[in-house]
C-alpha positions in Angstrom: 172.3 78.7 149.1 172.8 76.3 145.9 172.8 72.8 145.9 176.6 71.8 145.1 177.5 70.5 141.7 179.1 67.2 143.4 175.5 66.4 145.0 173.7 64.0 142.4 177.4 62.1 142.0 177.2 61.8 146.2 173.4 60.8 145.8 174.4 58.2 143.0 177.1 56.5 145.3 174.8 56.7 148.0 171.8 54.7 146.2 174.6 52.2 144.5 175.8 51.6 147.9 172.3 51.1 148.9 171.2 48.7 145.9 174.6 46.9 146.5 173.9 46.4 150.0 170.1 45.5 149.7 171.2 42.7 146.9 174.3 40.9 149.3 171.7 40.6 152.0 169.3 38.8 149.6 171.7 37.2 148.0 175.2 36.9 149.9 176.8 33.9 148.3 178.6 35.4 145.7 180.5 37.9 147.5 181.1 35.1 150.5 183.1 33.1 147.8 185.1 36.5 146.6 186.1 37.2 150.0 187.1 33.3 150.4 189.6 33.4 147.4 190.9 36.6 149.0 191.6 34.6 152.4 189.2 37.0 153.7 186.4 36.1 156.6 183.6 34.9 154.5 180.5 33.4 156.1 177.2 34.5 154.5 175.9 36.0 157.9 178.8 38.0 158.3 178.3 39.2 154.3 174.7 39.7 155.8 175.6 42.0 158.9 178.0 44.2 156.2 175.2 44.5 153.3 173.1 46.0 156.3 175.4 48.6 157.4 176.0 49.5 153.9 172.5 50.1 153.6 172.0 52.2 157.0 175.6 54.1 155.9 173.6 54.8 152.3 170.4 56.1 154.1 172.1 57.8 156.5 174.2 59.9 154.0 170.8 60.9 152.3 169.3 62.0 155.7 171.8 64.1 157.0 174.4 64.3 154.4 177.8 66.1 155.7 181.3 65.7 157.1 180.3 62.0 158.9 177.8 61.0 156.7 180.2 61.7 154.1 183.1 59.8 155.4 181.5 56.6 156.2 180.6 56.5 152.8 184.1 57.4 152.1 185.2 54.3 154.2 182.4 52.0 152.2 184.1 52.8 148.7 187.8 52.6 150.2 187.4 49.5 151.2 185.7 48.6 147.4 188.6 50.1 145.9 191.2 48.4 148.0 189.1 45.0 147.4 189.0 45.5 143.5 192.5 46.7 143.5 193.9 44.1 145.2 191.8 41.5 142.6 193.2 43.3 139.7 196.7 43.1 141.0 196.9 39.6 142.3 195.0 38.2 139.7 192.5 36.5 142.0 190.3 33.9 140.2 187.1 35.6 140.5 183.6 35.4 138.1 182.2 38.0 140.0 183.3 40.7 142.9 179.9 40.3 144.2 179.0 43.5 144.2 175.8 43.0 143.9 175.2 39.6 145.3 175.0 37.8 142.1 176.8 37.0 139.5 177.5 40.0 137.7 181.0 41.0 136.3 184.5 39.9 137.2 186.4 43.0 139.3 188.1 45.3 136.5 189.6 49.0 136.2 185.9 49.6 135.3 185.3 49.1 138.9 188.2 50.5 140.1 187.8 53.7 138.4 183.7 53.7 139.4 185.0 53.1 143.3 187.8 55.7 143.3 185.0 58.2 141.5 182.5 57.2 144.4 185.3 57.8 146.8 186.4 61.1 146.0 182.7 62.0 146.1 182.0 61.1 149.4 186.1 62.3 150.5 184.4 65.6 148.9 181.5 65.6 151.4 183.2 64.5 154.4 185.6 67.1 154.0 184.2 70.1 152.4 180.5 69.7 152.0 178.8 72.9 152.6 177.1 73.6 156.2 173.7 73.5 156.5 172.9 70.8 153.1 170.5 68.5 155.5 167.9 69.9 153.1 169.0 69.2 149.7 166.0 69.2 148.1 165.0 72.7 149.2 168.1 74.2 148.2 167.0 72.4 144.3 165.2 74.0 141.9 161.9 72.3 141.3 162.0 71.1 144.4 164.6 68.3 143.9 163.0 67.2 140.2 166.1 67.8 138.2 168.5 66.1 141.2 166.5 63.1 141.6 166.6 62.7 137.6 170.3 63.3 137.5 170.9 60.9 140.4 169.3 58.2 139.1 170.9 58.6 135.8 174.1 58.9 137.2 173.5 55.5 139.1 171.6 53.7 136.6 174.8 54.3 134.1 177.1 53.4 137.2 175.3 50.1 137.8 174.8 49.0 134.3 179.0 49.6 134.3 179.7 47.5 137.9 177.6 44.9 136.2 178.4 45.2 132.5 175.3 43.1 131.1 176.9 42.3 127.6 177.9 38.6 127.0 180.6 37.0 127.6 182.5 37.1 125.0 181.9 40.3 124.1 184.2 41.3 127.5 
């Protein structure tokens, strides 16, 4: 058996969602504030309790990824998507989504189109993921070298997008 081509994109959403979550736990203000201008329940604790289960939902997925594994992360990125949508369309005055738990960009169709990619990933895994993929890395060539590598660029250029580091003005 070969490792499916969608498996470094569903890695990559799974380490984002990880970094994500490990950030709002550290830092949970900023996203406490987004979900307060979207009349959304918003105490830092309760930003707290959800960075952590997007960071068991991330590990998880990479342990044993397949059909559930795959859908919770599906879950994780819907409800991004319907967050940053829902932003976009109401015109919410936010600096930063809060993605990851600091100031980073203002929710745009960058971060729309990043979620809905994530989601269809994971909707890809939780639907038609191959059986028996617990061991990705022994179905990789080079024993996972070339998956690891494409993972992380894949979620190093997805994070540098979520967080668009230019200036301001530049924007």
């Amino acid at each position: 058996m070969t490792t499916p081509a969608e498996t470094a994109p569903f890695l990559a959403a799974c380490a984002v969602l990880a970094v994500a979550g490990a950030a709002k736990l550290y830092r949970p203000d900023d996203t406490a504030r987004a979900l307060a201008v979207a009349g959304l329940p918003h105490h830092r604790r309760l930003v707290r309790v959800g960075a952590v289960g997007e960071i068991a939902v991330a590990v998880a997925a990479v342990a044993a990824p397949g059909a559930v594994t795959g859908a919770l992360v599906a879950a994780a990125y819907a409800a991004f998507t319907l967050f940053v949508g829902a932003a976009l369309l109401r015109h919410w005055p936010l600096s930063s989504c809060g993605c990851f738990g600091r100031p980073d960009a203002r929710p745009t169709y960058k971060h729309l189109a990043l979620n809905v990619g994530a989601l269809a990933t994971a909707l890809w895994w939780a639907v038609g993921a191959p059986a028996g993929v617990g061991a990705l890395f022994a179905h990789s060539p080079w024993k996972g070298g070339p998956l690891v590598l494409v993972t992380l660029v894949i979620s190093g250029l997805a994070y540098l997008v979520w967080t668009d580091p230019r200036p301001s003005l530049s924007r």
